[in-house]
N, C-alpha and C positions, 0 to 999 in steps of 0.2 A: 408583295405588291410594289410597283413602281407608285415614285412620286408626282409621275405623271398624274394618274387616276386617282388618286386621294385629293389632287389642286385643281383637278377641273371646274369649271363654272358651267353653273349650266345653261346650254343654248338659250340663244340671246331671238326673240322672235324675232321671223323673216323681217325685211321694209315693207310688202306685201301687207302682210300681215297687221304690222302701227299701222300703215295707212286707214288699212278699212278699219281699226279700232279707233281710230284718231278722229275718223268722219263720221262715224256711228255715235262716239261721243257730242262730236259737234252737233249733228242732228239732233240730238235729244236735248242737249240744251236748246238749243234753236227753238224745238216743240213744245218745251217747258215753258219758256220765253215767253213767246206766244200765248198761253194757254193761262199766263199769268197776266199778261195783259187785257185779256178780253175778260178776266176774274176783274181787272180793277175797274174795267169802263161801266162791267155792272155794280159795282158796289157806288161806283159816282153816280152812276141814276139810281141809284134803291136813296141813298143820302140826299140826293136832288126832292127824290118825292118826298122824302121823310122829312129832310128841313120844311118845303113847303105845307103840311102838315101842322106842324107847329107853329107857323108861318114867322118864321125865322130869317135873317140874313144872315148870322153869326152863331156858332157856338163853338164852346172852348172840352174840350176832351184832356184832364189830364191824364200823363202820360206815364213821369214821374214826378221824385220833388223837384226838380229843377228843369220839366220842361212840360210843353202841352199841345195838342194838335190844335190847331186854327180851322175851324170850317168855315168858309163863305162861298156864298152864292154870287156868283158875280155875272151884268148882263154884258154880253160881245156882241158886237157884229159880226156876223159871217157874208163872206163871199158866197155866192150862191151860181149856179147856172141853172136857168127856165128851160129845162131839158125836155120839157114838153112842149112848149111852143116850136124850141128849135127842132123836133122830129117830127112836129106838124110842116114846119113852112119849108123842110127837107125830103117830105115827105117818107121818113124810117119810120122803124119802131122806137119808143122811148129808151130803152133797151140797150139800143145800138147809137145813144145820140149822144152819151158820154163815152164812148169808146176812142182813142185818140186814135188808131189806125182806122174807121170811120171817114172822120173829118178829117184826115188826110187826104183822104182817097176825094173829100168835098172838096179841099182847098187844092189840090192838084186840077181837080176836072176845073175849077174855074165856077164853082158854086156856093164857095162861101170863103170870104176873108175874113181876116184879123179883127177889122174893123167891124164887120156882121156879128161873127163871133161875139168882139167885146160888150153886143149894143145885149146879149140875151142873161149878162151878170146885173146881180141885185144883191143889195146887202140885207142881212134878214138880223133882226134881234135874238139872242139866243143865249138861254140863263145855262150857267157849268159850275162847275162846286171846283172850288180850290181845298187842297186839305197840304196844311204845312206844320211842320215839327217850328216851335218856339220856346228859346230860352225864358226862365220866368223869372 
């Protein structure tokens, strides 16, 4: 046997090839991502109902010895749009009345401005749960 064939390496995958593994990778984080996010937003309303339950604003979750989660219930304003008045007096569906290509197509014909627009925003109260890691 040559020295050739005892030192070969073996084929190195096509770029073809990483690519589509490189994006199939990405994809699935991406979907994990995701799939972990919509996991936390229900575990902040399952703790939303469950603080109010006990009708709590605060509680302390330790963690370890030297730390602890903080839960609060805390009230925000939110920004709002009256998405049904605005596909009443548009005459759409409610549907199609937060769609931004829509009220393009409104604000192009000459059917609704900026200013129409900003008059259908409201701010609304609205309780969310903060959860933070705390040194003790």
């Amino acid at each position: 046997m040559s020295k050739e064939k005892t030192n070969q390496e073996p084929p190195k995958e096509s770029l073809p090839t990483q690519i589509e593994s490189a994006a199939l990778s990405y994809y699935e984080c991406t979907r994990q991502i995701a799939k972990a996010e919509d996991t936390k937003e229900l575990l902040k309303k399952k703790l939303l109902f469950l603080m109010k339950e006990i009708d709590s604003g605060s509680y302390d979750v330790v963690l370890d010895e030297n730390h602890n989660l903080k839960i609060k219930i805390k009230q925000v304003e939110v920004k709002k749009v009256d998405t049904d008045q605005l596909a009443s007096d548009l005459g759409i569906a409610v549907s199609n009345a937060n769609k931004k290509d829509v009220l393009i197509d409104f604000t192009e014909q000459g059917k609704l401005t900026l200013e129409q627009y900003k008059n259908y925003h409201y701010m609304s109260p609205e309780q969310r749960v903060t959860i933070r890691k705390n040194a003790l």
